[in-house]
VEXKE-898592 format. One record per residue (C-alpha): residue in one letter; x, y negated, z negated. Coordinates in steps of 0.2 Angstrom, whole numbers, plus 5000, padded with zeros to 4 digits. Example, Ala and Ser with C-alpha at 12.3 -4.5 7.8 and 13.67 -1.06 7.14 Angstrom:
A506250224961/S506850054964/
//
This chain:
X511448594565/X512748724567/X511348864568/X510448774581/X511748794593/X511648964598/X509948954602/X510248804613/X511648894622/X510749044623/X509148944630/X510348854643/X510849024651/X509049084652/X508548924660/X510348964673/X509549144675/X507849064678/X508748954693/X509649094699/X508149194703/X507149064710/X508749044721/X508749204726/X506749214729/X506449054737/X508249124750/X507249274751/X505449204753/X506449074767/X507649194777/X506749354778/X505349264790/X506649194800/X507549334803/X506049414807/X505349294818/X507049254828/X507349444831/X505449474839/X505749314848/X507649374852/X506849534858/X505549464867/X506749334879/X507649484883/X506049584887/X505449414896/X507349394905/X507249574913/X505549564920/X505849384928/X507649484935/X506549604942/X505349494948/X506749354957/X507649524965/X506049584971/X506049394980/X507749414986/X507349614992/X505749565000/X506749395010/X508149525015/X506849665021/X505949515032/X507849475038/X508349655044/X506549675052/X506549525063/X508349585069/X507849775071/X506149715078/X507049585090/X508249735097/X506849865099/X506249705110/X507649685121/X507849855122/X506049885129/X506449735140/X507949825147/X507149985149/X505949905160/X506849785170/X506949805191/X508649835189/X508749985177/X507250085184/X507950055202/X509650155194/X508650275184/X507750335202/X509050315213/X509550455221/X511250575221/X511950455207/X513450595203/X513850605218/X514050425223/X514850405203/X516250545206/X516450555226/X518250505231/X519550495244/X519050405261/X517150355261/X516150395279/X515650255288/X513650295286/X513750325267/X514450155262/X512950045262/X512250175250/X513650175241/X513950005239/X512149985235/X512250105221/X513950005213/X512749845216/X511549905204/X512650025192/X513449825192/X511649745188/X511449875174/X512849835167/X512749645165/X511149665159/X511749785145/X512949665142/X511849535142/X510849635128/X512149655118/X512749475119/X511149425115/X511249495096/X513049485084/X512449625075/X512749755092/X514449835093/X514049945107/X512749985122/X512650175128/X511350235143/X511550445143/X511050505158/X510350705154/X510050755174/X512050715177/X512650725159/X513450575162/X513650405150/X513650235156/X514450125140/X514749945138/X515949935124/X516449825109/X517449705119/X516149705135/X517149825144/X516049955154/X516450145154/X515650275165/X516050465159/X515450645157/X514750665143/X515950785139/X517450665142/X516650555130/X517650465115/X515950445102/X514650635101/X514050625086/X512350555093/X511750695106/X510850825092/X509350685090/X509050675107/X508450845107/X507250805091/X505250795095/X505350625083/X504550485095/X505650345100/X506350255092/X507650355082/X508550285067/X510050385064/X510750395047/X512450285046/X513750375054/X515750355057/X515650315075/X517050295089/X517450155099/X518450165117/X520050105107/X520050245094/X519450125081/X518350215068/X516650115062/X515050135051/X513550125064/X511950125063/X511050215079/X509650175086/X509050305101/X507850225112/X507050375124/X506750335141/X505250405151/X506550455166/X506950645163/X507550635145/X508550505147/X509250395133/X509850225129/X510750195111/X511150055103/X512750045089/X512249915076/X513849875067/X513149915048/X514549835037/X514149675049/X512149685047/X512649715026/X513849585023/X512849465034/X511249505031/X510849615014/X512249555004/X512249365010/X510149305002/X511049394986/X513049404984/X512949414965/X512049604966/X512449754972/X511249834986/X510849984994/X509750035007/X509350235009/X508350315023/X506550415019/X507450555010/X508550444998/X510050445007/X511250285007/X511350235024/X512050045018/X513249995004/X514649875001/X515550044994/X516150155011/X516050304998/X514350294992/X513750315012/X512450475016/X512550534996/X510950534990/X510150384980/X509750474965/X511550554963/X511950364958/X510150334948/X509350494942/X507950374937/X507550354955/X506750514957/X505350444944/X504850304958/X503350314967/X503050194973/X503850024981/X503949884972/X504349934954/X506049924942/X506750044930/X508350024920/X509750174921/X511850184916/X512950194931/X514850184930/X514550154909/X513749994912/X511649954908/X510849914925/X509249854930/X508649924947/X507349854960/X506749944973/X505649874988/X505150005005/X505049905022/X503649965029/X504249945047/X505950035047/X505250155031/X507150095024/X507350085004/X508249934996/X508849934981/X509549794969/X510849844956/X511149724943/X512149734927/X511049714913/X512549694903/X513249534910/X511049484912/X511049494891/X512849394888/X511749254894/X510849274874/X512349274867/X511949074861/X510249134854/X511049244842/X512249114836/X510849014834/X509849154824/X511549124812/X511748984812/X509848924806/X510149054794/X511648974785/X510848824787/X509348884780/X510248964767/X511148814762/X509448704759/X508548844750/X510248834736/X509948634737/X507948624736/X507948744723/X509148614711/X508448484717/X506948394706/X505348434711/X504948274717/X506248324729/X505648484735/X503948394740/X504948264750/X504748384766/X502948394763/X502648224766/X503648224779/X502748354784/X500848254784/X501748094791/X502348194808/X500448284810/X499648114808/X500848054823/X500548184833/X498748174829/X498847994835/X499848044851/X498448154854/X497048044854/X498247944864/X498148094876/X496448134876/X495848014891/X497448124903/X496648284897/X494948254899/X495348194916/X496148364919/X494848464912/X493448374923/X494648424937/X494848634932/X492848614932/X492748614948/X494648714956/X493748834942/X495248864931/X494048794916/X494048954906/X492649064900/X490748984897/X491148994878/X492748914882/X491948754894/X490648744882/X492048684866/X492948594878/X491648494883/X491048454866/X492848404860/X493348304876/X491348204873/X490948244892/X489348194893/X488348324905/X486848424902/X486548614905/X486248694923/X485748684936/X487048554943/X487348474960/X489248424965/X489048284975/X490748214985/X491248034990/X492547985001/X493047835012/X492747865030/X494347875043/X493747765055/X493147625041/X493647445045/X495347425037/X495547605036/X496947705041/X498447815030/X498547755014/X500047775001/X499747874985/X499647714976/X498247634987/X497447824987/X497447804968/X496747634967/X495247654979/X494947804969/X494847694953/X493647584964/X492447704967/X492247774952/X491847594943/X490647564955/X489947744952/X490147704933/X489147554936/X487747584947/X486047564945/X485647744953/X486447834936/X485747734924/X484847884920/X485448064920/X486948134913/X488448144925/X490348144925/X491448074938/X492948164944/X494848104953/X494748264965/X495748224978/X496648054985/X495247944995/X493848054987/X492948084971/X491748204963/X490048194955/X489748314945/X487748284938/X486148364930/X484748404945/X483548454934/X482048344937/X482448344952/X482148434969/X483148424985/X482248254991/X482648184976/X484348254977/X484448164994/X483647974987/X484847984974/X486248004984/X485647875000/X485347754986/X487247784978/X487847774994/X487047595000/X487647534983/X489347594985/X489547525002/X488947324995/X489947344982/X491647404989/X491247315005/X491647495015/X491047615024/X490947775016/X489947955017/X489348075003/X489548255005/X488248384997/X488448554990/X487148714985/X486348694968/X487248774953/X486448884940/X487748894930/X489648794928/X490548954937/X489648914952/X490348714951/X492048754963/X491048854976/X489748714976/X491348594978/X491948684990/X490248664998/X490348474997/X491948455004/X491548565021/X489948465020/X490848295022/X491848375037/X490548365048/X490848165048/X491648195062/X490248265072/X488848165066/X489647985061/X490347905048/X489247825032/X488247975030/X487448105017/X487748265023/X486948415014/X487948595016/X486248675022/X486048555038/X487648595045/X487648785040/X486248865047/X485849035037/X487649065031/X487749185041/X489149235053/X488549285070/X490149245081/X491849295076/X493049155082/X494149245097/X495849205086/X496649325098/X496249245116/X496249065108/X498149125106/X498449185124/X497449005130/X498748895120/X500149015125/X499648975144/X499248795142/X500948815135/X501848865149/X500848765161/X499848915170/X498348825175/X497448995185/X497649095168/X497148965156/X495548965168/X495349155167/X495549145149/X494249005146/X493249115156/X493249265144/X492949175129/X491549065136/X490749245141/X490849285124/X489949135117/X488749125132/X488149325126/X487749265108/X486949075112/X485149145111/X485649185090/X486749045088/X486148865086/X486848725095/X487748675078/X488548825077/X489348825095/X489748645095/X491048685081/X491948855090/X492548725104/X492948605092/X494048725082/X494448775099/X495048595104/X496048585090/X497148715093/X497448665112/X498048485105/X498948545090/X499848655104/X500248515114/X500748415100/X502248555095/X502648545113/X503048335109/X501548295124/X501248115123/X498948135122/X498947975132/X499748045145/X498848205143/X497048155144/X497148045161/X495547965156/X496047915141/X494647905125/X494648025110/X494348205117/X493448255101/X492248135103/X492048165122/X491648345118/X490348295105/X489248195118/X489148325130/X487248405128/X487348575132/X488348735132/X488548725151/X489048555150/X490348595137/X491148715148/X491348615163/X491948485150/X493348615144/X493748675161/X494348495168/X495148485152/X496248635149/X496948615168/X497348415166/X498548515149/X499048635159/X499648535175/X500348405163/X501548535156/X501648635169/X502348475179/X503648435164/X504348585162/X504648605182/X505548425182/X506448485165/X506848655176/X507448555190/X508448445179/X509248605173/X509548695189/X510348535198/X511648555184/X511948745187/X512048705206/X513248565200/X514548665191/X514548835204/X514748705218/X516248645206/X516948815202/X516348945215/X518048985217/X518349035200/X517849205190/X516149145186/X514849225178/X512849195173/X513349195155/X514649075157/X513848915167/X512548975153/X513548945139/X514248755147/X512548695146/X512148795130/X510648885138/X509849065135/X510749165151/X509049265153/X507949075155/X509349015170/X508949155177/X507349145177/X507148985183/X508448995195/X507449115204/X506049015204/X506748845209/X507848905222/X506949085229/X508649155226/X509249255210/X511149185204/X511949325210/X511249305227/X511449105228/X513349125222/X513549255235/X512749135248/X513848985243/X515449075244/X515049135261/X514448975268/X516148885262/X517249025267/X516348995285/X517248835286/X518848885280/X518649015294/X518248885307/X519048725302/X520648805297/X522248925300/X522249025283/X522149205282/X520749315279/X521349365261/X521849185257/X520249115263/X519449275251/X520349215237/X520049025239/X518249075236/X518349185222/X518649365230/X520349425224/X520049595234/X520349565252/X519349705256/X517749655245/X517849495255/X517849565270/X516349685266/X515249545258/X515449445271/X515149565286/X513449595273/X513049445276/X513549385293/X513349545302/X515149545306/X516949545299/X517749365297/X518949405309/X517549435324/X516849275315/X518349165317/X518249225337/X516549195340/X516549015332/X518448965331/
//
């Protein structure tokens, strides 16, 4: 007994060494895939967390370059606009300017209708300057450089004018690109520029060349301004910079980061060739991730800068949990391993019992995914042959092998009852076709399979191959009849090309679905084959997308003789290629046509009824009409009853508009008032009131401010004992002598010789 212990004891410690090593393989068996897998996967979210930080700062790059474009694009258009408005070219070619600018002392008699016509206009330039740059926040200052008198006309930061040699200057640094062969415009690099107060800013220059002797007219965009509002706004979080063709920064949050060169901060940049692309590089210590993205427009850089660093802390929680299942993991290896095997198979069959309730939940599933598999058939997202092939055999989809026919079923619009449907009755008269399809006595033979395409229509995908086209077409007439008694309905079957093989199913689908468009054209109820609305699929006119444009944009503004001029040129057009184009062909033009007129009125919020004074459906009007000829004189009648019904709104919305503008200067003509400012009362674009106001009252503002001053101060000089310069100030003129000249303008002579003749 006593010998036997030993051996007991000694069997007990080999049997703990046994369970020691099993501990330590089945912790190494365990841990070492895990750790393997979590760090590839680790590796692989950061790799996966980059590329999507590219990719979203490429959005946000691509959103900003669109931003800066449309404001650039809109000052290069109101800078054309100025360039060659009345006012401006009447300045640029009037004569002895510096003269007129520097004379002083005592004017001759003769010279001061000239020279008061010259202040007139150097006056009308200057509103309109200002008018410019009112019209965009991102405008500090206007400059005109005159090159014949080296003189500047400026309007300044705070809508102050100045007119100076340029010499006397305060802000040079522009004058070397004007002497440049680069055509206009010129985008200057940022620069320190001066304002008339002494103030220092960053601008960015924009030199717009005139074609009057070298003349120049240069626009200061405030760049911190067009950065913290425009760049930096889509994308606070990032740091951004946008550099000129040869790399140098011309926009930065940083002031001190201005004109150095781009690859002085990211040597990496140098290795870019192209826009579009991101590269990782250090800058200030830290790992950044740079996008860069070159607008084609402006031939600008932007960059996006963002700190990798802070990017990766976001995976901090993954590498916690990589430890965390460790020592977990750890810990239930130690406790299976002492556990009894019994035990250890425990997970096992836990195991089976999840896979058999997920197998379950899958069969549960099969119906949804069969149903989206039928639909990837025919959007053509089903995978390879091999692919379709397994796919079909595991989903049962009961089709035969090419060729195939698609064929499309849908309820007509104009059906009795019919009308917009919501997505639960779309759903439902879906499910009600495809039982009666299920059920008819027309597929009792063949193999086909139904399909939920789209919401009021459902696809027939089916085996053609004892048949030919006529059969194609019995089938199809006999589905439909059937369809029609059963669902108590009007519907029509659309019909696409014959497929050789699966690929060809969504083009064949496609097919269908034009097909059935032509319901429209030729009725409802119908089976209606690709091939009988498409002639020879081939295109012998282009649509004229350009003058279609130009015709809504005059129906638009009511301009009945250009809409006519227009309609000309594109019915010339179609007239030259009739003799190749069948009537079916030019029938849809004008259609497509008509659509584009109505969905213009439409955005305009015309009422059709009132439109289209002889009431009816303008579609179907346009349909009965039998020939070309009478299409046009069709069209003709129409586009000018659009024309004249917009034309008439908008003259009775302009004189709504003007009334008011009359309204407020008969209220406060005696006050400093200005076309911007009865503008801004009634919240109206400046340049539109004028615009109209010329046209509704045959005078410019200007000139009916002017008139309505005069007239009252008439009556003051008549009906009353005031002064000349009292009665001046009473309507607006603070200068006695201004008064005095504007009104011997006007009248002929002074108010005093007006106040004899009529007091």
């Amino acid at each position: 007994m006593t010998a036997a212990m030993p051996i007991r004891k000694l069997k007990s410690w080999k049997d703990l060494s046994l369970y020691r090593k099993l501990i330590v393989t089945m912790m190494l068996i365990a841990i070492f895939p895990h750790f393997l897998m979590s760090s590839i996967a680790y590796f692989n979210v950061s790799a996966t967390l980059q590329e999507e930080s590219g990719n979203n700062n490429m959005k946000y790059l691509k959103q900003t370059i669109n931003a800066v474009e449309i404001v650039v694009r809109q000052i290069l258009d109101s800078s054309q606009q100025l360039v060659l408005s009345r006012s401006f070219r009447d300045f640029e070619s009037f004569p002895n300017r510096y003269y007129y600018e520097t004379m002083s002392g005592a004017f001759e008699q003769h010279e001061l209708p000239v020279h008061y016509s010259y202040l007139l206009n150097k006056q009308s330039v200057v509103d309109n300057m200002r008018i410019f740059k009112l019209s965009n926040a991102f405008v500090d200052s206007v400059y005109f450089y005159e090159r014949e008198n080296n003189l500047v006309l400026a309007v300044n930061n705070d809508n102050s004018s100045t007119t100076v040699p340029f010499d006397e200057f305060y802000d040079k640094d522009w004058y070397d690109p004007l002497n440049s062969s680069i055509l206009s415009p010129i985008f200057m690099d940022t620069r320190s520029a001066s304002r008339d107060s002494g103030d220092k800013f960053n601008a960015l220059t924009i030199v717009f060349k005139t074609n009057a002797k070298d003349n120049a007219i240069l626009i200061n965009l405030d760049a911190e301004k067009i950065y913290h509002h425009i760049i930096n706004k889509i994308n606070p979080k990032d740091d951004l910079y946008v550099t000129n063709g040869d790399g140098r920064i011309l926009l930065n949050k940083n002031a001190a980061h201005l004109h150095r060169n781009i690859r002085s901060l990211f040597a990496e940049a140098d290795k870019t060739e192209s826009s579009g692309s991101s590269f990782q590089s250090k800058f200030d210590g830290k790992k950044v991730l740079v996008s860069n993205y070159t607008s084609e427009i402006l031939h600008w850089t932007f960059f996006n800068v963002v700190n990798l660093d802070e990017l990766l802390n976001s995976l901090t929680y993954l590498k916690r949990t990589i430890l965390f299942s460790a020592a977990f993991l750890l810990l239930l290896t130690v406790l299976l391993s002492v556990l009894s095997s019994k035990r250890l198979y425990r997970p096992i069959a836990i195991t089976i019992n999840e896979r058999d309730y997920f197998k379950e939940k899958l069969e549960e599933s099969l119906p949804y995914y069969r149903e989206r598999f039928k639909l990837s058939l025919l959007k053509g997202q089903a995978g390879t042959t091999v692919e379709i092939a397994e796919k079909m055999a595991y989903l049962q989809l009961n089709i035969s092998a090419p060729p195939l026919m698609v064929f499309v079923v849908s309820f007509d619009p104009d059906r009795p009852g019919g009308g917009p449907d919501n997505a639960a009755a779309s759903d439902m008269n879906n499910i009600r076709i495809i039982d009666a399809i299920d059920n008819s006595a027309a597929f009792k033979s063949g193999s086909f399979i139904t399909v939920d395409a789209a919401p009021d229509s459902v696809a027939i995908i089916l085996t053609a191959e004892d048949m030919d086209l006529a059969g194609v077409f019995h089938l199809a007439q006999t589905l439909l009849e059937e369809l029609e008694r059963k669902l108590n309905n009007r519907l029509s079957i659309g019909i696409g090309r014959q497929c050789v093989t699966i690929a060809e199913l969504p083009k064949s689908y496609e097919e269908a679905e034009e097909a059935l468009k032509y319901r429209m054209l030729l009725g409802g109820s119908q089976v209606i084959y690709i091939d009988d609305v498409v002639i020879d699929g081939q295109i012998h006119f282009k649509y004229p997308n350009r003058k279609a444009e130009l015709l809504c944009g005059y129906v638009k503004t009511g301009n009945s003789a250009e809409t006519n001029r227009i309609f000309d040129e594109i019915a010339s057009e179609i007239a030259l290629g009739k003799n190749k184009l069948h009537y079916n062909e030019i029938l849809p033009i004008f259609v497509r046509l008509l659509t584009d007129i109505v969905g213009t009125l439409s955005a305009l919020g015309a009422d059709p009824q009132q439109v289209f004074k002889n009431g009816g459906n303008p579609y179907r009007t346009l349909v009965e009409q039998k020939s070309l000829e009478q299409i046009e004189t069709w069209f003709r009648h129409f586009i000018a009853q659009a024309a004249d019904y917009v034309g008439e709104e908008m003259k009775v919305k302009g004189n709504h508009h003007i009334t008011k503008v009359q309204h407020i200067l008969e209220r406060d003509y005696a006050n400093d008032i200005s076309l911007q400012s009865v503008s801004e009362q009634l919240n109206l674009n400046p340049a539109y009131v004028s615009r109209l106001f010329k046209q509704i009252s045959g005078k410019s503002f200007v000139e009916y401010v002017t008139a309505l001053r005069m007239e009252k101060s008439k009556e003051m000089l008549v009906q009353s004992e005031m002064k000349v310069n009292e009665i001046g100030r009473q309507v607006g003129y603070q200068n006695a002598y201004y008064f005095i000249k504007v009104f011997k303008e006007y009248t002929g002579v002074t108010p005093g010789e007006y106040r004899k003749l009529f007091g």
